[in-house]
C-alpha positions as CSV (number, residue, x, y, z in Angstrom):
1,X,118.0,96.3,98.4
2,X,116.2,93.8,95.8
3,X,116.8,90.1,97.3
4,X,119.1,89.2,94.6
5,X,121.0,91.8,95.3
6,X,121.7,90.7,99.2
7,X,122.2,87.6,98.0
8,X,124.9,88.5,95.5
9,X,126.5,90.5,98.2
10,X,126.1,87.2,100.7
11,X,128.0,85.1,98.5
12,X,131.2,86.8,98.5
13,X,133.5,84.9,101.0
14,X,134.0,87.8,103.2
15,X,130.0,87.7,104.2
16,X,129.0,84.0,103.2
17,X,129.6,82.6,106.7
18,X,128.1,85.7,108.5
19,X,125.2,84.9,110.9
20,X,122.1,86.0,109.2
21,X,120.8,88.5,112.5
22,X,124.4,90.1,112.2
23,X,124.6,90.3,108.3
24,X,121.1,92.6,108.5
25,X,122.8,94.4,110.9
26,X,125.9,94.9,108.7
27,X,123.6,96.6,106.1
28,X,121.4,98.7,108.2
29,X,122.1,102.0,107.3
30,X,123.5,100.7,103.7
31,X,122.9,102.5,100.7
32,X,122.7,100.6,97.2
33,X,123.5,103.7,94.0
34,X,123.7,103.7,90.6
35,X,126.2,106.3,89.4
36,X,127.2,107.0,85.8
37,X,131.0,106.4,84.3
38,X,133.5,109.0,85.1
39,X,132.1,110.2,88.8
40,X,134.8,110.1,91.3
41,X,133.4,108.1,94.2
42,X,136.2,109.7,97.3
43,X,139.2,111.3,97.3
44,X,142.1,110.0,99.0
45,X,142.2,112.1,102.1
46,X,138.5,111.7,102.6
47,X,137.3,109.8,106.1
48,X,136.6,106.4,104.9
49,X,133.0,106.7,105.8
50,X,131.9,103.3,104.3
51,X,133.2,99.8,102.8
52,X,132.0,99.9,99.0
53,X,130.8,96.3,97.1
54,X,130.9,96.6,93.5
55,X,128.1,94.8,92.0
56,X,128.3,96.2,88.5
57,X,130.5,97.8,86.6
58,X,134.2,98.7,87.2
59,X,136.3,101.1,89.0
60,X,139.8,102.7,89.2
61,X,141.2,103.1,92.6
62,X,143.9,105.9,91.5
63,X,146.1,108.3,94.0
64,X,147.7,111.6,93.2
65,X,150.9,113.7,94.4
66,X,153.0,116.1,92.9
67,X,150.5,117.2,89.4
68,X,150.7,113.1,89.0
69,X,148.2,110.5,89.0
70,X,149.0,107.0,88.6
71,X,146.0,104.1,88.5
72,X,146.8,101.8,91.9
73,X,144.5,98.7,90.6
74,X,140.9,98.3,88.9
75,X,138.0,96.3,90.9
76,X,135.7,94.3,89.0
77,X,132.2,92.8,90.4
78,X,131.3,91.6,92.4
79,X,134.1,93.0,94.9
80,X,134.6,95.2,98.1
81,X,137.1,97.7,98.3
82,X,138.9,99.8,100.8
83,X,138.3,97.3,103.8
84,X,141.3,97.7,105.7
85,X,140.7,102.1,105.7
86,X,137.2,101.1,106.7
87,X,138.3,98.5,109.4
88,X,141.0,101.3,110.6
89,X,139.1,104.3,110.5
90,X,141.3,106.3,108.6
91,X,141.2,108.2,105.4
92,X,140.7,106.2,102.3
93,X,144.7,107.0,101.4
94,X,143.1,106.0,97.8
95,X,140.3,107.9,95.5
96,X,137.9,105.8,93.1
97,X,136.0,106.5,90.0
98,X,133.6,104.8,88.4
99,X,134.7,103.5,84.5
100,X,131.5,102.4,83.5
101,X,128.1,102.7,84.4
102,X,128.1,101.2,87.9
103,X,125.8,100.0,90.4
104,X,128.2,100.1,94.7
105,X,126.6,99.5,97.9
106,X,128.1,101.2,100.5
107,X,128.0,100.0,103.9
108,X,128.9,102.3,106.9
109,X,132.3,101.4,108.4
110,X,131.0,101.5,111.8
111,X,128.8,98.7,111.0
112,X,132.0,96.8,110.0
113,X,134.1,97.2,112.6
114,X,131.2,96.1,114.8
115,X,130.7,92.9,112.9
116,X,134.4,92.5,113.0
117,X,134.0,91.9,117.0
118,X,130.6,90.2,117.0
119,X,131.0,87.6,114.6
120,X,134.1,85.2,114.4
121,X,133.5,84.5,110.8
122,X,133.0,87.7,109.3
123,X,136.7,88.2,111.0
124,X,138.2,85.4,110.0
125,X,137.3,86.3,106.4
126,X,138.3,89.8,106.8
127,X,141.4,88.6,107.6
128,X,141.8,86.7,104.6
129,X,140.3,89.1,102.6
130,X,143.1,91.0,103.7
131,X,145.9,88.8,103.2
132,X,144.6,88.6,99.7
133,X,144.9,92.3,98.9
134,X,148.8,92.2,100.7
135,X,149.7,89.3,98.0
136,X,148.1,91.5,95.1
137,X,150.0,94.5,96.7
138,X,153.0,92.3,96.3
139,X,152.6,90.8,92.8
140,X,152.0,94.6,92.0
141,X,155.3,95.7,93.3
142,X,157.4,92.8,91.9
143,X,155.7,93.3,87.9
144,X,157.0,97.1,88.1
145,X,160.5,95.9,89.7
146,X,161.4,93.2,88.0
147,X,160.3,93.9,84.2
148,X,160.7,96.2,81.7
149,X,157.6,98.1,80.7
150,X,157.2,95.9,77.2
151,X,157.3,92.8,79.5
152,X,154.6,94.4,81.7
153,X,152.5,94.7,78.7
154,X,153.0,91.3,77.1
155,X,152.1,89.8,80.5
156,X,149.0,91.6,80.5
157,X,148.0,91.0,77.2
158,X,149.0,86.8,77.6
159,X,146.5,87.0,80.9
160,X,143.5,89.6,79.3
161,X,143.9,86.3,76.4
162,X,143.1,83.4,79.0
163,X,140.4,85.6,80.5
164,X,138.8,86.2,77.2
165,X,138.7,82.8,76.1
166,X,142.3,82.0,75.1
167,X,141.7,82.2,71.3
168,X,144.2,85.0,71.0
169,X,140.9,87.2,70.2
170,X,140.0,89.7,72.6
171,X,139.7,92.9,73.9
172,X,141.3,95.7,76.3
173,X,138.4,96.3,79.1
174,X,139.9,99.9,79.8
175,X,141.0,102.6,78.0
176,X,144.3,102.9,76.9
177,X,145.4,106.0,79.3
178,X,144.1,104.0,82.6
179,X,146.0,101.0,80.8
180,X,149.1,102.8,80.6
181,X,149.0,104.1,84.1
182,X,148.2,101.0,85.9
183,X,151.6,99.6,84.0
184,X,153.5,102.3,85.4
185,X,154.2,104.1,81.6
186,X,152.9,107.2,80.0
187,X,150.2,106.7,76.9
188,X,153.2,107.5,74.6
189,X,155.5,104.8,76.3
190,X,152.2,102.7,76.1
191,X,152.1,103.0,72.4
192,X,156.0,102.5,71.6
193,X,155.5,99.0,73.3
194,X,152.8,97.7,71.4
195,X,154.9,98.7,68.6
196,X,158.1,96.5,69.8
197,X,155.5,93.7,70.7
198,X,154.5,93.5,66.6
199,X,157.5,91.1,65.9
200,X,155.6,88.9,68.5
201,X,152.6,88.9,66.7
202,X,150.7,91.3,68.8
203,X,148.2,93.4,66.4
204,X,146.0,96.0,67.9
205,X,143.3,97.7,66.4
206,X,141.8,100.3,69.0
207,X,140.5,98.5,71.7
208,X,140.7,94.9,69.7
209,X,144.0,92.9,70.0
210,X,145.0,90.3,68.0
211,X,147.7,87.6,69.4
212,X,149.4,85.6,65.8
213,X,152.2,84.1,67.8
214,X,151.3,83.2,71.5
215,X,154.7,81.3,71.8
216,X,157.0,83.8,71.3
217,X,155.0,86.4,73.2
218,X,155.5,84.1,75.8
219,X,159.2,83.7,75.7
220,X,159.5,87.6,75.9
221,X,157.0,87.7,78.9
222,X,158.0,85.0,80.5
223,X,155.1,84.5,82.6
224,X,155.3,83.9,86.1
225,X,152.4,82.4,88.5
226,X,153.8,84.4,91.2
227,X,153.3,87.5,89.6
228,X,150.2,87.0,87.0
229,X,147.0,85.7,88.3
230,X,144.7,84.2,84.9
């Protein structure tokens, strides 16, 4: 690994307050990759054989059953994913592709769950990394409950707006398949709520939304901070 690259990885909270002689030994045995969009990183019912860090690019954790796949959650860097399989020991109950050109370390799980009894910070972090991941489980679970699928979307589009600068300018980071699976709809349901959401001002062109009337798209969405994280 290129310095800059441990210390991108050191300064995510679950590592920051790591002592230095157990943080090398976290990432002996670590392996930093490059791998091209599309590849899938693990399958769900693979051993969880190390905890990833996602320094560039973007992945889709996804699962499958029954001929269907749905999209679980996207990472962005710089992120780890799958702690808790890799803290457990058990299979990744998730599978990952890459969306982009991406560059993942991948640490060895053993190394984890050592750290997680030799150093007290590392597992005090862990643990918060973890509580983290339940509340982002939960505001998952309550945006498919308690709204309509053209509510999901407008919600999504009012917080992909404050990420991209709030000038009601911006545009969709995914395609519009992993889009429509991660809001629980087919591409075809995708498509009939963009068309409801035109009254609201939404315009899409491709990837490239427009957003005329923020107001109103509000009043339909009717955000929620204990739902939507901007």
């Amino acid at each position: 690994m290129r310095d800059n690259d441990k210390q991108t990885v050191r300064g995510l909270r679950l590592f920051s307050g790591m002592e230095e002689a157990h943080f090398e030994t976290l990432l002996t045995g670590s392996y930093l990759q490059r791998f091209p969009a599309s590849v899938i990183l693990f399958s769900e019912t693979d051993p969880t054989d190390f905890l990833h860090v996602l320094i560039e690019g973007q992945v889709e954790l996804f699962a499958s059953a029954n001929n269907r796949e749905g999209t679980m959650t996207l990472i962005r860097p710089v992120a780890t994913f799958v702690l808790a399989s890799a803290l457990l020991d058990s299979p990744y109950h998730l599978s990952a592709r890459t969306l982009a050109p991406s560059r993942i370390l991948m640490i060895p799980s053993r190394n984890v769950r050592d750290a997680m009894e030799q150093d007290a910070s590392f597992s005090q972090m862990a643990v918060l990394e973890l509580a983290g991941c339940y509340h982002g489980v939960v505001r998952a679970y309550k945006n498919l409950k308690l709204r309509s699928a053209v509510e999901r979307l407008a919600n999504y589009l009012l917080v992909q707006n404050a990420r991209q600068g709030g000038e009601g300018r911006f545009t969709i980071p995914v395609e519009k398949r992993v889009l429509a699976s991660m809001l629980g709809m087919t591409p075809e349901n995708l498509s009939r709520a963009f068309a409801t959401l035109k009254p609201y001002g939404v315009r899409v062109s491709g990837a490239d939304v427009r957003l005329d009337n923020i107001k109103d798209l509000e009043t339909l969405a009717k955000p929620s901070r204990l739902i939507d994280l901007r």
